[in-house]
C-alpha positions as CSV (number, residue, x, y, z in Angstrom):
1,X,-22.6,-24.9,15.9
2,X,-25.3,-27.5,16.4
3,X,-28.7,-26.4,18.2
4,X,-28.6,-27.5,21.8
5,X,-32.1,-29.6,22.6
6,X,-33.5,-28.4,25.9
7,X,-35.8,-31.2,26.1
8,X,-35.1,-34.7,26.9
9,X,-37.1,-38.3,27.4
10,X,-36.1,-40.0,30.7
11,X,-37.7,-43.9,31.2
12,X,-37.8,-45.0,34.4
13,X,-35.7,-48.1,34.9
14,X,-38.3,-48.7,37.9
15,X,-41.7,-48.3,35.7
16,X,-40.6,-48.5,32.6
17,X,-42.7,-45.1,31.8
18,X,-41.4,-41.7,30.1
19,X,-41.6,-38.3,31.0
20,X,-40.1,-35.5,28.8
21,X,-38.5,-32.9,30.9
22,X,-36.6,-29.6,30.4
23,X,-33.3,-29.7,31.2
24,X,-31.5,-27.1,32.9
25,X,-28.5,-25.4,31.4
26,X,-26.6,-24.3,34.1
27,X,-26.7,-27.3,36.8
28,X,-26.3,-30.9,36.7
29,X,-29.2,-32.4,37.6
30,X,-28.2,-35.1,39.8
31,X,-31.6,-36.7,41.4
32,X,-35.0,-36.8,39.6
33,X,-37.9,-38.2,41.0
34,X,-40.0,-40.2,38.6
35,X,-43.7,-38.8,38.2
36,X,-45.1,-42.4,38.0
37,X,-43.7,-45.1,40.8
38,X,-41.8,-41.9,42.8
39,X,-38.4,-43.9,42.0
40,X,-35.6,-41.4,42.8
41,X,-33.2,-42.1,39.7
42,X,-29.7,-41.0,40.0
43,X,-26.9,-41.1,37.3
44,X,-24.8,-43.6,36.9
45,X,-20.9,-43.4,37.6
46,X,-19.6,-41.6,35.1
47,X,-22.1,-40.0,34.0
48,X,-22.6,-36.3,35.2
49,X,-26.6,-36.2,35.5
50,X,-29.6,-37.9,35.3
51,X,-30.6,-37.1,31.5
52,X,-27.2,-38.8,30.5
53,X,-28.0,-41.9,31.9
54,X,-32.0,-42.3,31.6
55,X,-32.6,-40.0,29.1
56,X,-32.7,-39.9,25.4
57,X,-30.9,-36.6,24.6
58,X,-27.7,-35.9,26.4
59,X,-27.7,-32.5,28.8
60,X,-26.2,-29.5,27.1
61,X,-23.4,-29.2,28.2
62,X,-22.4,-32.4,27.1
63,X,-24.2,-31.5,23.8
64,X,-21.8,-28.7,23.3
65,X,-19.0,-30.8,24.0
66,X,-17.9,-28.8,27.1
67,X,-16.4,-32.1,28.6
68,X,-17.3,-32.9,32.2
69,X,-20.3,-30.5,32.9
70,X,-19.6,-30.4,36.8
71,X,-15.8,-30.1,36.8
C-alpha cells in the first residue's frame, strides 16, 4: 500500500496564490477560507472536498481508494 500524503497545495481560483495545508483524515473538508483574498472556496460537484478540487494532492481517502469519502 501506497503512503497517504497529508499535505496538499490549494491555489486560490480568486488570487491565484497557494497555501499548503494539512488535510484531515477523518472529515471532508468542505469550505476553506483562502489566507490571502478571504475567498471561501468550496468543492466542486462531484467532488467530495476542497483539496480535490483546488488542491494538488487528492484527500486520503480518496488516496486510499475508499471511493466516495462522505458516503
Amino acid at each position: 500500500m501506497a503512503e497517504i500524503i497529508l499535505q496538499s497545495t490549494i491555489t486560490c481560483p480568486a488570487c491565484g496564490k497557494t497555501t499548503t495545508d494539512t488535510m484531515p483524515t477523518d472529515a471532508c473538508q468542505w469550505f476553506w477560507d483562502c489566507p490571502h483574498c478571504g475567498a471561501v472556496l468550496k468543492p466542486k460537484e462531484g467532488d467530495c472536498c476542497v483539496y480535490c478540487t483546488h488542491g494538488d494532492v487528492p484527500c486520503p481517502p480518496i488516496q486510499q481508494q475508499a471511493g466516495d469519502c462522505c458516503g
